[in-house]
mmCIF file as Biopython writes it, N, C-alpha, C and O atoms, coordinates in Angstrom:
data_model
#
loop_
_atom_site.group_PDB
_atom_site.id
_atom_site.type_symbol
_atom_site.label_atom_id
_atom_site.label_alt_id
_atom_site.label_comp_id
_atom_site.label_asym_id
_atom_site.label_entity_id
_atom_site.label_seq_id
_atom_site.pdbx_PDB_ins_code
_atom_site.Cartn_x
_atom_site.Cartn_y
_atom_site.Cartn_z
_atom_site.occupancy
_atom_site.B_iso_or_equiv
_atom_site.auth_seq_id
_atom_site.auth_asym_id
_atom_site.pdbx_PDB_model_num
ATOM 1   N N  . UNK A ? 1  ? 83.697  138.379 126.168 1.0 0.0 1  A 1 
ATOM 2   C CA . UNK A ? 1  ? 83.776  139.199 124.971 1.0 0.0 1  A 1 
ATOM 3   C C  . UNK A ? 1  ? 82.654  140.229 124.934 1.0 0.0 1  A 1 
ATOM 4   O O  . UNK A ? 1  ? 82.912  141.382 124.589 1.0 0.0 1  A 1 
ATOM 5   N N  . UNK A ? 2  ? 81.315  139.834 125.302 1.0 0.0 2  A 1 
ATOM 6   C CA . UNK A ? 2  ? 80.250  140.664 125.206 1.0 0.0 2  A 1 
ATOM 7   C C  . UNK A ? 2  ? 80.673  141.775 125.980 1.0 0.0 2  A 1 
ATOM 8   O O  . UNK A ? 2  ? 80.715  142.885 125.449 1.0 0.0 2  A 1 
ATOM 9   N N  . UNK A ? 3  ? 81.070  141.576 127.463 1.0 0.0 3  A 1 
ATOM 10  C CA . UNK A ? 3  ? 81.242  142.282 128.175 1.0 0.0 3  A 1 
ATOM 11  C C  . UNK A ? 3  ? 82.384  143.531 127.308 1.0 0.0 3  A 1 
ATOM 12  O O  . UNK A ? 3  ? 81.796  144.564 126.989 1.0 0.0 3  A 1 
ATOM 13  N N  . UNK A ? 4  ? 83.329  143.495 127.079 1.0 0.0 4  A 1 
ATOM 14  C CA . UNK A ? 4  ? 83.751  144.503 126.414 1.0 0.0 4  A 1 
ATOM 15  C C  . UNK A ? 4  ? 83.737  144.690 124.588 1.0 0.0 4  A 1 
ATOM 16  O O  . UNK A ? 4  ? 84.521  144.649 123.640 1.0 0.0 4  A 1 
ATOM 17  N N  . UNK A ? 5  ? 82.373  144.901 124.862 1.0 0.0 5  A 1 
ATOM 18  C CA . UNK A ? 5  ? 81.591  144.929 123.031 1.0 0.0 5  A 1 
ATOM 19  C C  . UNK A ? 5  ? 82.250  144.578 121.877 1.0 0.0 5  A 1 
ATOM 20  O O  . UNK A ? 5  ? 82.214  145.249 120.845 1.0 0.0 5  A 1 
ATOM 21  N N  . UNK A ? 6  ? 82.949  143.379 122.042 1.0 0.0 6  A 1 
ATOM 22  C CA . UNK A ? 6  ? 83.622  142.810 120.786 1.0 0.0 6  A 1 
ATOM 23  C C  . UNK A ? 6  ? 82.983  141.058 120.366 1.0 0.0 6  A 1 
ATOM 24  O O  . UNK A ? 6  ? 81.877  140.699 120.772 1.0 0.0 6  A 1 
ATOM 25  N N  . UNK A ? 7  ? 83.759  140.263 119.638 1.0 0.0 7  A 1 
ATOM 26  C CA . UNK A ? 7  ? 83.184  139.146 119.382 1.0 0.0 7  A 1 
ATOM 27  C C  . UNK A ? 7  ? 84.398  137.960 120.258 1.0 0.0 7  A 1 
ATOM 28  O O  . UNK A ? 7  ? 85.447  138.439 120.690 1.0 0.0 7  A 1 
ATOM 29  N N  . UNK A ? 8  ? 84.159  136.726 120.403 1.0 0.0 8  A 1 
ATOM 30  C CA . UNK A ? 8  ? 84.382  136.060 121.058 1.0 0.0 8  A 1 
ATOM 31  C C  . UNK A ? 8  ? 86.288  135.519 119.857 1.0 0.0 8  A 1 
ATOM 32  O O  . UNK A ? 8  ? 87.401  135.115 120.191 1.0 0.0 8  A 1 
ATOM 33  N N  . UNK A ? 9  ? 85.891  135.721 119.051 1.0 0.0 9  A 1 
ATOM 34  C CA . UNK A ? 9  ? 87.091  135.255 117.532 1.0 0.0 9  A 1 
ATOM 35  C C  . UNK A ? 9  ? 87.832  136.242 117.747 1.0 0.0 9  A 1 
ATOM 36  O O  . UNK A ? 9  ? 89.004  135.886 117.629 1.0 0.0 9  A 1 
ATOM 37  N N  . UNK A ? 10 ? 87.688  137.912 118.148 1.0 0.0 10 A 1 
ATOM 38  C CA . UNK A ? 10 ? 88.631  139.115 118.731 1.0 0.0 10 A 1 
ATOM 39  C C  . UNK A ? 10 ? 89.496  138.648 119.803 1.0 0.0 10 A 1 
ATOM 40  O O  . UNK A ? 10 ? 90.697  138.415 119.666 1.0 0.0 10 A 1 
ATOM 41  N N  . UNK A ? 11 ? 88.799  138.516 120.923 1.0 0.0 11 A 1 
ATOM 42  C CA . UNK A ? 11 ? 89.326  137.970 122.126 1.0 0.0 11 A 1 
ATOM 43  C C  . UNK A ? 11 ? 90.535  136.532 121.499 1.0 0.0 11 A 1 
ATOM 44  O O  . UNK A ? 11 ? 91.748  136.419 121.671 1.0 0.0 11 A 1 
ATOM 45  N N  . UNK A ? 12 ? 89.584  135.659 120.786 1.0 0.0 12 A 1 
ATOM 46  C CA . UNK A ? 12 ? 91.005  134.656 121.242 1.0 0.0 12 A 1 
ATOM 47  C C  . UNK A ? 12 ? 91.921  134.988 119.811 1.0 0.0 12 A 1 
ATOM 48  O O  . UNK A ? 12 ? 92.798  134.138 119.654 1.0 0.0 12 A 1 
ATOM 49  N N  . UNK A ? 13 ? 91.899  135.899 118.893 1.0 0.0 13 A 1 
ATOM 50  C CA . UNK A ? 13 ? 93.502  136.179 117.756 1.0 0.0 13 A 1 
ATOM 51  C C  . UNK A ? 13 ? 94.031  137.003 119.149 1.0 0.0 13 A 1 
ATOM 52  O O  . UNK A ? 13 ? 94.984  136.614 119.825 1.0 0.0 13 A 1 
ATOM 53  N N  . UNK A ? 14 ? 93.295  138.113 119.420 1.0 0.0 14 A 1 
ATOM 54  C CA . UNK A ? 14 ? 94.504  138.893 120.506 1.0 0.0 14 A 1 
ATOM 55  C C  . UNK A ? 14 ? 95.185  138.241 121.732 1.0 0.0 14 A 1 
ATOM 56  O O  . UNK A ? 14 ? 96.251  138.682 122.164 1.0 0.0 14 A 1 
ATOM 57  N N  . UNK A ? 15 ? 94.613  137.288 122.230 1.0 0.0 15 A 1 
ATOM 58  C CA . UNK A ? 15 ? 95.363  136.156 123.365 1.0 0.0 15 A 1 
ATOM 59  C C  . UNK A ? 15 ? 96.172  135.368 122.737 1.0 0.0 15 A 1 
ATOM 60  O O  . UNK A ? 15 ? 97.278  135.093 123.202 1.0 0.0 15 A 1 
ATOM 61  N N  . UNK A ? 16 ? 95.611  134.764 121.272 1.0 0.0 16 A 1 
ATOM 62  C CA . UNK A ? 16 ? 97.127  134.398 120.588 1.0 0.0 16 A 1 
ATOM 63  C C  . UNK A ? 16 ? 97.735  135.018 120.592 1.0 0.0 16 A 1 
ATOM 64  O O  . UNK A ? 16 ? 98.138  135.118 121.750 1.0 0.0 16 A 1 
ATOM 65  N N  . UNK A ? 17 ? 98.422  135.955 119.714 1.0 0.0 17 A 1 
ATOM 66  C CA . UNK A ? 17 ? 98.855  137.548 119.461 1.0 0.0 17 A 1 
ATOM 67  C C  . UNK A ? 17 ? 99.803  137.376 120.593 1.0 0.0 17 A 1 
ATOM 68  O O  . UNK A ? 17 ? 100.898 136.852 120.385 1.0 0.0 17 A 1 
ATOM 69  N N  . UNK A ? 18 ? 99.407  137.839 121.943 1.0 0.0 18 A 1 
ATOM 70  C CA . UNK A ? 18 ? 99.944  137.621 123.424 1.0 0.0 18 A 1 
ATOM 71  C C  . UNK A ? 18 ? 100.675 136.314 123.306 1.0 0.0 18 A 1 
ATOM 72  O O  . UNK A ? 18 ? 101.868 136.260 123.606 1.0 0.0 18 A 1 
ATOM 73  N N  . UNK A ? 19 ? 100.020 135.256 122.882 1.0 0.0 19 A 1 
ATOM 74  C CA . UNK A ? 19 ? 100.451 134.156 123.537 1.0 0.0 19 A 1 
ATOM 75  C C  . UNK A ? 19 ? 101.677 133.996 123.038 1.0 0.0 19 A 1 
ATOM 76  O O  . UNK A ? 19 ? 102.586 133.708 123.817 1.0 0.0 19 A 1 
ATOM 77  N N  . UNK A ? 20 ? 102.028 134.207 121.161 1.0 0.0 20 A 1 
ATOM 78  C CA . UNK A ? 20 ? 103.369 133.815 120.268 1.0 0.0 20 A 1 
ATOM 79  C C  . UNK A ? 20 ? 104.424 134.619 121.122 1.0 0.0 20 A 1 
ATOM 80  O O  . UNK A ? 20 ? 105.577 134.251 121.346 1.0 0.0 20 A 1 
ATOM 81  N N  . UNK A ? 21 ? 103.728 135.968 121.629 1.0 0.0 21 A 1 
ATOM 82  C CA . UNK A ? 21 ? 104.899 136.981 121.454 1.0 0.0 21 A 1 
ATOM 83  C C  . UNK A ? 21 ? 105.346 136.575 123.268 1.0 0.0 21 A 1 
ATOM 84  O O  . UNK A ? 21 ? 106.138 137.383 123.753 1.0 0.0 21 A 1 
ATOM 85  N N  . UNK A ? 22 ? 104.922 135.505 124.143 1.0 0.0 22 A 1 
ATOM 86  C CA . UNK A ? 22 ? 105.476 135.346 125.229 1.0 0.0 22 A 1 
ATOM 87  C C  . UNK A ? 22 ? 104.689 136.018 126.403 1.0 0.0 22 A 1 
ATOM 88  O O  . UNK A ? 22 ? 105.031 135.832 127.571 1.0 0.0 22 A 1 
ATOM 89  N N  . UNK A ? 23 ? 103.862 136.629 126.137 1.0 0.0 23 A 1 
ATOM 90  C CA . UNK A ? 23 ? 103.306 137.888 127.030 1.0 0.0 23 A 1 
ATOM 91  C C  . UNK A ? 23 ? 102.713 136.938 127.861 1.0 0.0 23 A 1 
ATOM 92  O O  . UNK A ? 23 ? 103.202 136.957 128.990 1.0 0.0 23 A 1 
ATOM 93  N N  . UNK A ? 24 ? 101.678 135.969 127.669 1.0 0.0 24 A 1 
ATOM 94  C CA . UNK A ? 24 ? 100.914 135.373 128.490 1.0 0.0 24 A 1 
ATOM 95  C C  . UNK A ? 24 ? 101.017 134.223 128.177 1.0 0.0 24 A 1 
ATOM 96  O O  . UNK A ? 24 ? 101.782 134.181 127.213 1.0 0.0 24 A 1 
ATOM 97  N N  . UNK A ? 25 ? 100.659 133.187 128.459 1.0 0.0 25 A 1 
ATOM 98  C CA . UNK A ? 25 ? 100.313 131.240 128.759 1.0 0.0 25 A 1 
ATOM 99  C C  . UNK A ? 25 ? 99.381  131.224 129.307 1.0 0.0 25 A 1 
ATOM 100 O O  . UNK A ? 25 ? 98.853  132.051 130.051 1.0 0.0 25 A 1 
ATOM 101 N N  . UNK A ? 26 ? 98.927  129.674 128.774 1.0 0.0 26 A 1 
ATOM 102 C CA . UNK A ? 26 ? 97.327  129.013 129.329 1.0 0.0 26 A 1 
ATOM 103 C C  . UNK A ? 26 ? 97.994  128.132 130.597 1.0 0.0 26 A 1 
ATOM 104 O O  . UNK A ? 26 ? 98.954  127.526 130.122 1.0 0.0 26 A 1 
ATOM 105 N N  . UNK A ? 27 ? 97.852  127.830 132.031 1.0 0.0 27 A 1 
ATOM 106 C CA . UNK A ? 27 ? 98.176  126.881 132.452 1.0 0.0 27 A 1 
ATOM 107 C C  . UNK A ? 27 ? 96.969  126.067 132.635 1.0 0.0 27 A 1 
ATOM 108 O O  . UNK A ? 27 ? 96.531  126.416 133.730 1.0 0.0 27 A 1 
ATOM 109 N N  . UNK A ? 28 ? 96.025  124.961 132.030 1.0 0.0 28 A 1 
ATOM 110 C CA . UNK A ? 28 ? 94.770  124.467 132.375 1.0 0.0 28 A 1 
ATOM 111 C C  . UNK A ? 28 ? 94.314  125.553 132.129 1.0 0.0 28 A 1 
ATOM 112 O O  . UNK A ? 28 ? 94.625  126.331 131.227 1.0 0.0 28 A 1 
ATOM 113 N N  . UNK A ? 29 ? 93.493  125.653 132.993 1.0 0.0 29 A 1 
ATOM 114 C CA . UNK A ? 29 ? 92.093  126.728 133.072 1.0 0.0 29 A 1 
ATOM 115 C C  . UNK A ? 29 ? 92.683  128.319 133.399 1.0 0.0 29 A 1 
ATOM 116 O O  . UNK A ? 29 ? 92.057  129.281 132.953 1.0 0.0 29 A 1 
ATOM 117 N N  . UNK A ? 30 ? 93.729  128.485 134.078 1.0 0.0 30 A 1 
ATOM 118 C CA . UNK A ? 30 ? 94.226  130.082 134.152 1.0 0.0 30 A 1 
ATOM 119 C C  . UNK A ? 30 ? 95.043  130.474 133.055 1.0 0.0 30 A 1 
ATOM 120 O O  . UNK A ? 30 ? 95.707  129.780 132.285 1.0 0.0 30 A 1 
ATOM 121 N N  . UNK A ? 31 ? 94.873  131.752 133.118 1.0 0.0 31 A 1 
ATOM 122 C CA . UNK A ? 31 ? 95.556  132.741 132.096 1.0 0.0 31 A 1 
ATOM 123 C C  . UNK A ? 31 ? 96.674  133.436 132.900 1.0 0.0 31 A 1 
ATOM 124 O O  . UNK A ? 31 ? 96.297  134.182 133.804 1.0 0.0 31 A 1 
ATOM 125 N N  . UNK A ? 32 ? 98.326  133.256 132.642 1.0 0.0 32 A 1 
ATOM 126 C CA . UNK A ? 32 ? 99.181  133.458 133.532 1.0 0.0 32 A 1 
ATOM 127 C C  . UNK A ? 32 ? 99.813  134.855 132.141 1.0 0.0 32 A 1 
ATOM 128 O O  . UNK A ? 32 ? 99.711  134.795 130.916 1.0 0.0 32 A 1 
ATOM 129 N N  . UNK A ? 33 ? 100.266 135.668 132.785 1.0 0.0 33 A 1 
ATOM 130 C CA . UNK A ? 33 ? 100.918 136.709 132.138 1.0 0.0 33 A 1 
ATOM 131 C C  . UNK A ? 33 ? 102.413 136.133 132.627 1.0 0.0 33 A 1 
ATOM 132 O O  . UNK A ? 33 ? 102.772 136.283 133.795 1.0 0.0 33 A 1 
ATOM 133 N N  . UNK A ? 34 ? 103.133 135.557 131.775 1.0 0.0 34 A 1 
ATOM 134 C CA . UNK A ? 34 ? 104.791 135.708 131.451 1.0 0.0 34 A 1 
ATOM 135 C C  . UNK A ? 34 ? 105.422 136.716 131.449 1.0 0.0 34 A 1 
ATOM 136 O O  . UNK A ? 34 ? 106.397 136.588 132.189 1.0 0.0 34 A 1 
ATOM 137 N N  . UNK A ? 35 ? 105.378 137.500 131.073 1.0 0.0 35 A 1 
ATOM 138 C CA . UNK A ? 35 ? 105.885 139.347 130.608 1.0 0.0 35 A 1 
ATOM 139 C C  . UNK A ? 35 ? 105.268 140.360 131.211 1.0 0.0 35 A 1 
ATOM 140 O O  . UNK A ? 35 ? 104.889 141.263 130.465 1.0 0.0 35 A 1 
ATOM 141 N N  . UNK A ? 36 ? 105.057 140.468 132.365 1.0 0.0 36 A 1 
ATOM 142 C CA . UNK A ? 36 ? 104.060 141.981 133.149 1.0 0.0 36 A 1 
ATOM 143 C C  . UNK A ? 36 ? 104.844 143.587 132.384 1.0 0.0 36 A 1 
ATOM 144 O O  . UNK A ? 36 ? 104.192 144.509 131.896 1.0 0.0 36 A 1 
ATOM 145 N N  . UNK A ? 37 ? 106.038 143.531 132.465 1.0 0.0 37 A 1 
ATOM 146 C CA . UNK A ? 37 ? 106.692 144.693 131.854 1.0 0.0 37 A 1 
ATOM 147 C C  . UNK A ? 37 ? 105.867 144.890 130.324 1.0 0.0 37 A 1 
ATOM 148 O O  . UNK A ? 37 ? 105.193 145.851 129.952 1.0 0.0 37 A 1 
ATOM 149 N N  . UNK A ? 38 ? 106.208 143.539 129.560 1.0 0.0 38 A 1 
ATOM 150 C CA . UNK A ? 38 ? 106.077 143.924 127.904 1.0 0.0 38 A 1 
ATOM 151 C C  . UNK A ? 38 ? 104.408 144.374 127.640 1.0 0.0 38 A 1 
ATOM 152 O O  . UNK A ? 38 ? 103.880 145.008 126.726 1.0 0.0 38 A 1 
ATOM 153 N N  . UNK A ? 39 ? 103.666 143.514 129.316 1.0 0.0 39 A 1 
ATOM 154 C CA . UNK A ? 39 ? 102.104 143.637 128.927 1.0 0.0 39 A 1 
ATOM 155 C C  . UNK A ? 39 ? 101.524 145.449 129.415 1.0 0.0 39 A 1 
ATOM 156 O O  . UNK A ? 39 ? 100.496 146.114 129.281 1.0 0.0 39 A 1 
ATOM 157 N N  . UNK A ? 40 ? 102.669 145.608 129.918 1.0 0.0 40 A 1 
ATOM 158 C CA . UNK A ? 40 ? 101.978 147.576 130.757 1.0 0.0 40 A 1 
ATOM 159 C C  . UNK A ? 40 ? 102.766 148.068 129.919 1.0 0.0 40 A 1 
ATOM 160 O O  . UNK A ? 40 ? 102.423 149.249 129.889 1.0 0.0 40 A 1 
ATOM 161 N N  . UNK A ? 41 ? 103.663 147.931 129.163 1.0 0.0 41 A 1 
ATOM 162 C CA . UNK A ? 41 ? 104.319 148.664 127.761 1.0 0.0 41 A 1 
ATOM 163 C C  . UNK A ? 41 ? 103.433 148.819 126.544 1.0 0.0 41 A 1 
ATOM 164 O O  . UNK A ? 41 ? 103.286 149.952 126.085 1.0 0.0 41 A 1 
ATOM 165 N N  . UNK A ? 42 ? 102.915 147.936 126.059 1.0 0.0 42 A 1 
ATOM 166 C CA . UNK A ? 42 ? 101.733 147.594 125.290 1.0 0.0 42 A 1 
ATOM 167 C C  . UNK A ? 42 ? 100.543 148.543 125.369 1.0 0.0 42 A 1 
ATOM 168 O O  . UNK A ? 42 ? 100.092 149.196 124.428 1.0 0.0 42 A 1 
ATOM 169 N N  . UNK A ? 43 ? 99.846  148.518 127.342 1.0 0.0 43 A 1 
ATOM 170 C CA . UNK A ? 43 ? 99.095  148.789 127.459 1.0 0.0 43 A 1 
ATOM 171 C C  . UNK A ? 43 ? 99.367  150.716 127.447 1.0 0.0 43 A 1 
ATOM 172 O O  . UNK A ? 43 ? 98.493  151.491 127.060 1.0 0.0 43 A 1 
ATOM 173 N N  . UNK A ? 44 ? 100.286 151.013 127.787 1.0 0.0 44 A 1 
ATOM 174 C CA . UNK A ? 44 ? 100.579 152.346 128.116 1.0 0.0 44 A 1 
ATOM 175 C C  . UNK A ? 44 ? 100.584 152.773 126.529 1.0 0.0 44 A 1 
ATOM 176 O O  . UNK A ? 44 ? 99.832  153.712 126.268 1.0 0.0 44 A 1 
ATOM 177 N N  . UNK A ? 45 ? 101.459 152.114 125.238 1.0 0.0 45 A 1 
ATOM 178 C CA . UNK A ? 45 ? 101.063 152.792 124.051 1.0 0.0 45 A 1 
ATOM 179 C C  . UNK A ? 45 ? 99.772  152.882 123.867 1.0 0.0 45 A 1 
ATOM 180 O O  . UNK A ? 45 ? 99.282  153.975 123.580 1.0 0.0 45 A 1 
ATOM 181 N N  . UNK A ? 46 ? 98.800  151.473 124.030 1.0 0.0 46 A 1 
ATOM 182 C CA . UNK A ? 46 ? 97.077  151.879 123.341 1.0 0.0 46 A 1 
ATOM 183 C C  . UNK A ? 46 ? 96.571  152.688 123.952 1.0 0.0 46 A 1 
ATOM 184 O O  . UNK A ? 46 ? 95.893  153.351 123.167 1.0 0.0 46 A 1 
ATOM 185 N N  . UNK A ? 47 ? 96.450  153.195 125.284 1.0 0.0 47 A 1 
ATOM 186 C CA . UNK A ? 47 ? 96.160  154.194 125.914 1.0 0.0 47 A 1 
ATOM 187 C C  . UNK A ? 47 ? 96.684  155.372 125.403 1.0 0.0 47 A 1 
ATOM 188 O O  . UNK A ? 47 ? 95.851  156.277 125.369 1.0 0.0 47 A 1 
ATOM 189 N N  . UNK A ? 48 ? 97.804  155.666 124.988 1.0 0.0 48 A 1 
ATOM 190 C CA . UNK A ? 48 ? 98.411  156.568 124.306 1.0 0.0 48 A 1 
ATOM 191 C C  . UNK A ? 48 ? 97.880  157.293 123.301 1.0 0.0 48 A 1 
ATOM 192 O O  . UNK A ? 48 ? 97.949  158.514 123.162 1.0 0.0 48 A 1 
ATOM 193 N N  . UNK A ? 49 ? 97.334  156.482 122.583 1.0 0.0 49 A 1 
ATOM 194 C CA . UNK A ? 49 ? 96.865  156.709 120.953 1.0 0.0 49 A 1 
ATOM 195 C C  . UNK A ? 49 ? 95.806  157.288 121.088 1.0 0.0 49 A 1 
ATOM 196 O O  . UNK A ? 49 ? 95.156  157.624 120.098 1.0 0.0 49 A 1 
#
């Protein structure tokens, strides 16, 4: 979180956020992206703005 100047409570609502909407899963210890399309769709609007 430090690393990209936010708080550690940012990071995990927006990985929820991800997680309800299917985008990503916890398997154990990795973070697996489910949805690569819906996650560079996402990313291409915030870049957008």
């Amino acid at each position: 979180a430090s690393r990209v100047s936010t708080t550690r409570e940012t990071v995990a609502r927006v990985f929820g956020d991800l997680a309800q909407q299917g985008i990503i899963h916890r398997e154990g210890d990795a973070l697996r992206v489910g949805d690569l399309q819906k996650l560079e769709e996402m990313v291409l609007q915030f870049c957008s703005e």
